[in-house]
C-alpha positions as CSV (number, residue, x, y, z in Angstrom):
1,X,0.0,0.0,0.0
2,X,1.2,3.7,-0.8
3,X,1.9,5.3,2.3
4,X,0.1,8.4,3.4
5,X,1.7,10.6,6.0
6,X,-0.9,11.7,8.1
7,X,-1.7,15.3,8.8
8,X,-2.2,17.5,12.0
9,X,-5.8,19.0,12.7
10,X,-6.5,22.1,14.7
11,X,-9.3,22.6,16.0
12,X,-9.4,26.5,17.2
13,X,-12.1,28.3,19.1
14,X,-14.9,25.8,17.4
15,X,-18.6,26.2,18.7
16,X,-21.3,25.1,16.4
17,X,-25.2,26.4,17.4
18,X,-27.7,24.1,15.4
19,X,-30.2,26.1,13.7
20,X,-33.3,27.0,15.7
21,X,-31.5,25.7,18.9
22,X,-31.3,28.1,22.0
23,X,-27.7,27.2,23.1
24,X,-24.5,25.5,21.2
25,X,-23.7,21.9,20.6
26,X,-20.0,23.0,21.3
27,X,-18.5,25.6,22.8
28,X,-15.2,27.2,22.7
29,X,-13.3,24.0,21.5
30,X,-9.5,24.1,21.3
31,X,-7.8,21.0,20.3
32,X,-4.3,21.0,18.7
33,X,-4.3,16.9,17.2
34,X,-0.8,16.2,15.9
35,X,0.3,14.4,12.7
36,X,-0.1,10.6,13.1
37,X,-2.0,10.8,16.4
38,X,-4.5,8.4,17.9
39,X,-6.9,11.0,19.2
40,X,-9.9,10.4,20.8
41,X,-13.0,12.8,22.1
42,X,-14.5,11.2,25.3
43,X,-17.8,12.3,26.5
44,X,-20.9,11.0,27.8
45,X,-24.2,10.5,25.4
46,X,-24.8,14.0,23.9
47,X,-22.0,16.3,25.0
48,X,-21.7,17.2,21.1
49,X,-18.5,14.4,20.5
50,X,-19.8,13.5,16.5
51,X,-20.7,17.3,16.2
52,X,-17.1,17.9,16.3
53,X,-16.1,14.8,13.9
54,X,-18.9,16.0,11.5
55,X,-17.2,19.3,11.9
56,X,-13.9,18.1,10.9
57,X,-15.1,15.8,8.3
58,X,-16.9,19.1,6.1
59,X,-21.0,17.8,7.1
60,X,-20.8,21.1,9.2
61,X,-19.5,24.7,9.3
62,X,-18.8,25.7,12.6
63,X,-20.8,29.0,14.2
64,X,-17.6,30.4,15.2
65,X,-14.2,29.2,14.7
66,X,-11.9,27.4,12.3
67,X,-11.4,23.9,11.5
68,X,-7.3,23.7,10.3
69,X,-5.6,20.3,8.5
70,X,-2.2,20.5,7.5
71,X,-2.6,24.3,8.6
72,X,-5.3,24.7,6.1
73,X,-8.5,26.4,6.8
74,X,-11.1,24.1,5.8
75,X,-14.1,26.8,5.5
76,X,-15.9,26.3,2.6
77,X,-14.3,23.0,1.4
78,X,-16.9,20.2,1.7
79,X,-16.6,16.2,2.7
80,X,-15.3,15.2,-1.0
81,X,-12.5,17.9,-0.8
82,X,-10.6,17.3,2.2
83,X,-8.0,14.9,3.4
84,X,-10.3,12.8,5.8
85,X,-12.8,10.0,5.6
86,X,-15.6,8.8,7.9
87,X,-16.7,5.5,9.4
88,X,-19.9,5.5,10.7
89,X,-21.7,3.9,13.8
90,X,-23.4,1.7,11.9
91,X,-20.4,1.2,9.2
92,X,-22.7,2.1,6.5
93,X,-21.2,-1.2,4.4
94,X,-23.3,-2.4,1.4
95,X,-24.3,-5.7,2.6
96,X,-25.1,-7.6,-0.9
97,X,-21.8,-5.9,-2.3
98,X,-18.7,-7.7,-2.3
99,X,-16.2,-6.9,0.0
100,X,-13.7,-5.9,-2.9
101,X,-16.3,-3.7,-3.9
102,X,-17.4,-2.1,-0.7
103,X,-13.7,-1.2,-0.1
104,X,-13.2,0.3,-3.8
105,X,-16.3,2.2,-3.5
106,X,-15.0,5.9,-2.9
107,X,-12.5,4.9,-6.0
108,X,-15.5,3.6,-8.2
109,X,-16.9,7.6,-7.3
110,X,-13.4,9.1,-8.3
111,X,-13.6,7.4,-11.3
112,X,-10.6,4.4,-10.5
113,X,-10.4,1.7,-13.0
114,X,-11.9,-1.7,-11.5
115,X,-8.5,-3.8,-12.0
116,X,-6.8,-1.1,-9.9
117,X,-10.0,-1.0,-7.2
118,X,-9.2,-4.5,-6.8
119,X,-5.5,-4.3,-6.4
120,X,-6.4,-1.7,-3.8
121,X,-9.0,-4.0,-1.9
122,X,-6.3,-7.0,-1.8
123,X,-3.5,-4.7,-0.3
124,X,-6.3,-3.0,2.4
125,X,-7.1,-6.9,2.9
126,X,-3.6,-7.8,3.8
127,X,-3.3,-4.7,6.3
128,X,-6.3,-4.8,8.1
129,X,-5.4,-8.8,8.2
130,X,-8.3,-9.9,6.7
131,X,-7.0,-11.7,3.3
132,X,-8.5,-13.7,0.4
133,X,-11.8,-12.7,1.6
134,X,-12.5,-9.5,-1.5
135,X,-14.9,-12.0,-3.2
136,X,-17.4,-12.7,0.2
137,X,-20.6,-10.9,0.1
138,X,-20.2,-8.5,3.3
139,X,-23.8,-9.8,4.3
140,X,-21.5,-13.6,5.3
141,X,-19.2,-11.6,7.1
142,X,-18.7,-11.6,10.8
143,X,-18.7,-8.8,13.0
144,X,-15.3,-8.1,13.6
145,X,-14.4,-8.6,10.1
146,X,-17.4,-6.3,8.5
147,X,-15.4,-3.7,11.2
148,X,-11.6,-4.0,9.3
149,X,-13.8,-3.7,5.6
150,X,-15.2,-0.3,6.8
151,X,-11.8,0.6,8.2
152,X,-10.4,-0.3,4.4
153,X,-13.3,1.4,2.8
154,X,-12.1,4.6,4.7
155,X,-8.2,4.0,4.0
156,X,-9.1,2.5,0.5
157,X,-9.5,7.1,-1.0
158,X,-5.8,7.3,1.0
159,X,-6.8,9.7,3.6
160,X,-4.3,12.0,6.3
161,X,-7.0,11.9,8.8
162,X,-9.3,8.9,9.5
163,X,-12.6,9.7,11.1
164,X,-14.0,6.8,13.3
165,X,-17.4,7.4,14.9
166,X,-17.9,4.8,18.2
167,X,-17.5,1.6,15.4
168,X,-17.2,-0.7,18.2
169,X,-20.3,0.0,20.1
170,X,-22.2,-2.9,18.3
171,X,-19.5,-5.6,19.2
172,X,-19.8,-7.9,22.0
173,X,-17.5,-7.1,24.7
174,X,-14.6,-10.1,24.1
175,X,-14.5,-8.8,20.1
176,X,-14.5,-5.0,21.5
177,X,-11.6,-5.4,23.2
178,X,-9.7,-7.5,20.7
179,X,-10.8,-5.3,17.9
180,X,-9.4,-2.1,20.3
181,X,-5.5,-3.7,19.9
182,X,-6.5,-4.1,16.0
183,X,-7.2,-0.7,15.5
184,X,-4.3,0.6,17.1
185,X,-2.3,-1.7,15.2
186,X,-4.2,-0.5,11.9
187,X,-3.6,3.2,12.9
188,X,0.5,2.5,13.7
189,X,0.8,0.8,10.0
190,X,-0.3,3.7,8.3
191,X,0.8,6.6,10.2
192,X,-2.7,8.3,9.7
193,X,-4.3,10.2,12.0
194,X,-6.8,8.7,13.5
195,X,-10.0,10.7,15.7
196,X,-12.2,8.9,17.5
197,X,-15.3,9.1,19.6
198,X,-16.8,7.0,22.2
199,X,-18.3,7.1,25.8
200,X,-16.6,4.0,26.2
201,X,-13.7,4.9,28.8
202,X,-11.7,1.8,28.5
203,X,-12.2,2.0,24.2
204,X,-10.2,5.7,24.9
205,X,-7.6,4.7,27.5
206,X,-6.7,1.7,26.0
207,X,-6.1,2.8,22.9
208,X,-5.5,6.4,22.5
209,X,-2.1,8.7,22.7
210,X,-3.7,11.6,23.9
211,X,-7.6,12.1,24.8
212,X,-9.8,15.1,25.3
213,X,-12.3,14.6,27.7
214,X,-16.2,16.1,27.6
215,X,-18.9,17.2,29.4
216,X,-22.1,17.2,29.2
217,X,-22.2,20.8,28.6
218,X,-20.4,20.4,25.0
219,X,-16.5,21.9,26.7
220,X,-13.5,20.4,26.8
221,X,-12.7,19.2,30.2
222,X,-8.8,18.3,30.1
223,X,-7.0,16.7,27.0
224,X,-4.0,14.7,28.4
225,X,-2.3,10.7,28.1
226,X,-4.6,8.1,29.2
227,X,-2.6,7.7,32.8
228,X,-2.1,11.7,33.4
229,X,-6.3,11.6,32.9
230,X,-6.8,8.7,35.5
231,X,-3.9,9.7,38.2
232,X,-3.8,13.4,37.9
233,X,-7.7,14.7,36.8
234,X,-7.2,18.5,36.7
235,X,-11.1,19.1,37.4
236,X,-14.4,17.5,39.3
237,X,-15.7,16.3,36.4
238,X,-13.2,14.3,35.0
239,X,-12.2,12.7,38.3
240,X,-15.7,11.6,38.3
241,X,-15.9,10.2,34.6
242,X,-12.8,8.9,33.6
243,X,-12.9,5.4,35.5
244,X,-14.3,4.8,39.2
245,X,-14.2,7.1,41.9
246,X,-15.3,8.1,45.0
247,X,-16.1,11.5,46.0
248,X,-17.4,13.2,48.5
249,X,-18.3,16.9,49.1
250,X,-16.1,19.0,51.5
251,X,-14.9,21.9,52.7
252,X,-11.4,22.6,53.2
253,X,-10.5,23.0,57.0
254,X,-6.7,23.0,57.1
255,X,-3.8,23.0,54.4
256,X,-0.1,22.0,55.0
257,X,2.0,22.0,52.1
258,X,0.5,20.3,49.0
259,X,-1.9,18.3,51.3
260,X,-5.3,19.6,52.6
261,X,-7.6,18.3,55.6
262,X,-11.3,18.6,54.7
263,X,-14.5,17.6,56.4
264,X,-16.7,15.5,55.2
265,X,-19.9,13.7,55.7
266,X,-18.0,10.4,57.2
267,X,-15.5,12.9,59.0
268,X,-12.2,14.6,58.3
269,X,-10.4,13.3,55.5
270,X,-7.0,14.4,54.4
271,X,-5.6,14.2,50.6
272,X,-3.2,16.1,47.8
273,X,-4.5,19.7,47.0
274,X,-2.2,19.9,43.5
275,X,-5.1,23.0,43.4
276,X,-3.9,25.0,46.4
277,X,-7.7,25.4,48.3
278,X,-7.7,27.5,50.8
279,X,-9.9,27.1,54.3
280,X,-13.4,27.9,53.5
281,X,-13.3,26.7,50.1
282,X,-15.7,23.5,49.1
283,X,-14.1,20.9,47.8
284,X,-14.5,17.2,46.8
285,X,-12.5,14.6,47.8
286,X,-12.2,11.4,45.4
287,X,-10.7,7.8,46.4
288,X,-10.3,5.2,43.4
289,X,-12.4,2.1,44.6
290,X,-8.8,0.3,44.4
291,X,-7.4,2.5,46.6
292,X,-9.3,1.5,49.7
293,X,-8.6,-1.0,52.3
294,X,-10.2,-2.5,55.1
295,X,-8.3,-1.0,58.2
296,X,-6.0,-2.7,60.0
297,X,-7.7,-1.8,63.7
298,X,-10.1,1.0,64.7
299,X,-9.0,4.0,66.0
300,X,-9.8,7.3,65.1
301,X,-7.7,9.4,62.2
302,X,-8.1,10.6,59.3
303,X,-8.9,8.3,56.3
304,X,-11.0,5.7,57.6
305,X,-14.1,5.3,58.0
306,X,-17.3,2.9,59.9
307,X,-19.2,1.0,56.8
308,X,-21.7,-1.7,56.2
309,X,-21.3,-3.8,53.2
310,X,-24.3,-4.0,51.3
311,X,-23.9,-6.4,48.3
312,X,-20.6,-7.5,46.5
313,X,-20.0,-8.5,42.8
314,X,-17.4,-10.7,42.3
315,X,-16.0,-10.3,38.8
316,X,-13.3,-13.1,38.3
317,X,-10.1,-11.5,38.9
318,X,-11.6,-9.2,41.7
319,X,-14.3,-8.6,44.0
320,X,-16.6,-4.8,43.6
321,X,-17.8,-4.6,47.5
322,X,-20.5,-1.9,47.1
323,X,-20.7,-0.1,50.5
324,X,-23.0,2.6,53.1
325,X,-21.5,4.9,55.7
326,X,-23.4,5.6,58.5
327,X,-24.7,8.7,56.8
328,X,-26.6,6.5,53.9
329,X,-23.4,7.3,51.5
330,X,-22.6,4.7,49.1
331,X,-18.8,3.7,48.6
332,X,-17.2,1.7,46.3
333,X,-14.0,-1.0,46.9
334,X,-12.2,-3.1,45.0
335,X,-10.5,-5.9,46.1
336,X,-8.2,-8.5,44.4
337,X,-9.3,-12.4,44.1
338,X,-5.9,-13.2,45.4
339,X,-6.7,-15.1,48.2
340,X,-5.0,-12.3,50.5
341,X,-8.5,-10.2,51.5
342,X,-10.7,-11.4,54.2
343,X,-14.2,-13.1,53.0
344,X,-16.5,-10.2,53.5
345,X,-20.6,-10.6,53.5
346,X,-23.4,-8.7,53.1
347,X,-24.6,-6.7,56.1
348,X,-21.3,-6.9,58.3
349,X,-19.8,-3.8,59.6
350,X,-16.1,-2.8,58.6
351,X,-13.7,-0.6,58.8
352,X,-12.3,1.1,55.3
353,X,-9.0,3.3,55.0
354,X,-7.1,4.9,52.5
355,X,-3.9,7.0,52.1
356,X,-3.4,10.7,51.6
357,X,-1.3,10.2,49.1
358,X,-4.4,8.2,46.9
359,X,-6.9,11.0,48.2
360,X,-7.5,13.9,45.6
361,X,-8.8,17.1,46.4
362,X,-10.7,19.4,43.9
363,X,-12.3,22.3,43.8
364,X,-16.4,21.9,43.7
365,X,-18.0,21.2,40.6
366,X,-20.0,19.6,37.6
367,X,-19.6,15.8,38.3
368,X,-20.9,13.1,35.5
369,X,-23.1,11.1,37.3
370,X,-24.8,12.9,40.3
C-alpha cells in the first residue's frame, strides 16, 4: 500500500449552534491533534463528540471558529474535498456488495479503473489482516471482520485523517476489546491520523495517545495521556468520569504543604490539594475504589471510615464490595481475588481506609453522574 503521512488537525475556538436551537452543541473547542495521532473525544451520550467529527469531516460549518488540517482552513471546502474520511456507527457497508467492492467504492466515485480497485481492496485486505476474503458478500461476514472492511473502505480514497465514529459499540465485549488492539495496530501501519469518539472509557484509554475529555455541557474538560487523565484529573468532572471514583463533598479545614484536611460527611479526611484550596473553600474529595482498604484496627484518624457492606460482585479477577456509611453514602472498593483479603458478607460492619497520598482534592464542581 502507498503510504500516506498523516496530517495534523487544529481545532481553534470551534462552537457550532444548530439552527433553531437556544444554546450551542459546542462551545469554545481548542484542540491542537498532531500528525499521526491516535486522538480520541471522550464524553458522555450528547456532549456534542460527533458534532465535532462531523465538523472536521466538512457535514458542518462551525458557528464560530476554524477547522485547520495540514494548517489549512477548511471553511468552505466540503466532505469530498478534504484529506479525511468517515466510518460511521453503523459502518454504512453495502451488505449484498462484495467486499472488494465495498472497499473500492469511494474509487469507483473518483472514477478508479476496476483492475486497480481490486489491487487496492487485496492490499487494504492484507493490512487490516483480513485476506482472500475480496470475493465474500459483506452480508456472510462476521462482526469483527465487516469492522476492518469499513476501516479499508475509509483508508481505501488514502486519507491523512481517518474519522472513526464509536465503530465498536455494536460488538460484544470479548471482540471490543480484541478489535481495540487491531485498531491501534491499523492506525500505527499507516501513520494516519486517527480521531475517535466513544463514551466508552476503557475503548479511549486503551487505545488512544492523547484524549480530550467532555462534558455534558459540549466543553472540553482536560485533554491529556490516558494515565495523566486517571492519576492526575485537573477538574471534578473528569475525576468523576474517567474510570471509578469516590467523592465526597467538602470543605477545606486546614492546608499544609500540598496536602489539605477537609470535612466531610464520614469525618475529616485528608488528601493532595495539587489545586492549592484555601480554608473555607468547598471541595470534593475522590478515592479510586482500588485504593481502599479495610483497616487494619479501629482507631480514630483521618482516612478511615465505619461501613456496612451492602452487596458484593465478584468479577473473576476481583471482588466490587458496594458499601454505606453511617450517613446512607454509598462507597465503592475493590479488592483483588488473590486469596490475601478477608471473606467479607453482606450486612457486616467494617472498617475502610485509605492514604493521603491516593486521596485527591478538587475544587467543587459539575460531576458526570450525580
Amino acid at each position: 500500500m502507498e503510504h500516506v503521512m498523516g496530517q495534523d488537525v487544529a481545532i481553534d475556538n470551534v462552537s457550532m449552534q444548530y439552527d433553531g436551537a437556544a444554546g450551542f452543541a459546542v462551545t469554545d473547542i481548542n484542540v491542537d491533534i498532531q500528525a499521526g495521532e491516535f486522538f480520541s473525544f471522550l464524553g458522555p451520550s450528547g456532549c456534542g463528540k460527533t458534532t465535532l467529527l462531523r465538523l472536521v469531516s466538512g457535514f458542518l460549518e462551525p458557528t464560530k471558529g476554524a477547522v485547520r488540517i495540514g494548517g489549512k482552513n477548511m471553511r468552505g471546502i466540503g466532505p469530498n474535498k478534504r484529506p479525511t474520511a468517515m466510518i460511521f456507527q453503523n459502518l454504512a457497508l453495502f451488505p449484498l456488495m462484495t467486499v472488494a467492492d465495498n472497499i473500492g467504492f469511494g474509487l469507483e466515485v473518483r472514477g478508479v479503473s476496476r483492475s486497480k480497485r481490486l489491487k487496492k481492496a487485496t492490499e487494504l485486505l492484507e493490512l487490516v489482516d483480513l485476506p482472500a476474503v475480496e470475493k465474500k458478500r459483506v452480508s456472510d461476514l462476521s462482526g469483527g471482520q465487516m469492522q476492518r472492511v469499513a476501516i479499508a473502505r475509509g483508508l481505501a480514497v488514502q486519507p491523512s485523517v481517518l474519522l472513526l465514529d464509536e465503530p465498536l459499540s455494536a460488538l460484544d465485549l470479548k471482540l471490543r476489546q480484541y478489535m481495540r488492539t487491531e485498531l491501534r495496530k491499523i492506525q500505527k501501519r499507516t501513520g494516519v491520523t486517527f480521531i475517535y469518539i466513544t463514551h466508552d472509557q476503557g475503548e479511549a484509554l486503551t487505545m488512544s495517545d492523547r484524549i480530550g475529555v467532555m462534558s455534558a455541557a459540549g466543553v472540553i474538560e482536560q485533554v491529556d495521556k490516558a494515565d495523566v487523565l486517571y492519576n492526575h484529573p485537573k477538574t471534578a468532572f473528569v475525576a468523576d468520569f474517567v474510570g471509578d471514583n469516590n467523592a465526597f463533598r467538602a470543605v477545606v479545614k486546614q492546608t499544609e504543604g500540598d496536602c489539605a484536611a477537609v470535612e466531610t460527611s464520614a469525618g475529616m479526611i485528608r488528601g493532595r490539594n495539587p489545586q492549592r484550596l484555601a480554608p473555607g473553600n468547598e471541595a470534593m474529595a475522590f478515592i479510586r475504589p482500588e485504593a481502599i482498604r479495610i483497616a487494619a484496627e479501629k482507631q480514630p484518624q483521618h482516612n478511615q471510615i465505619g461501613c456496612r457492606v451492602e452487596s458484593l460482585s465478584f468479577e473473576g479477577a476481583f471482588v466490587t464490595v458496594f458499601l454505606k456509611t453511617g450517613k446512607e453514602q454509598q462507597l465503592v472498593m475493590r479488592q483483588p481475588n488473590d486469596g490475601t483479603t478477608p471473606l467479607l458478607t453482606a450486612g457486616s460492619a467494617i472498617d475502610i481506609s485509605f492514604s493521603e497520598k491516593n486521596t485527591l482534592l478538587l475544587a467543587s464542581g459539575e460531576v458526570a453522574y450525580a
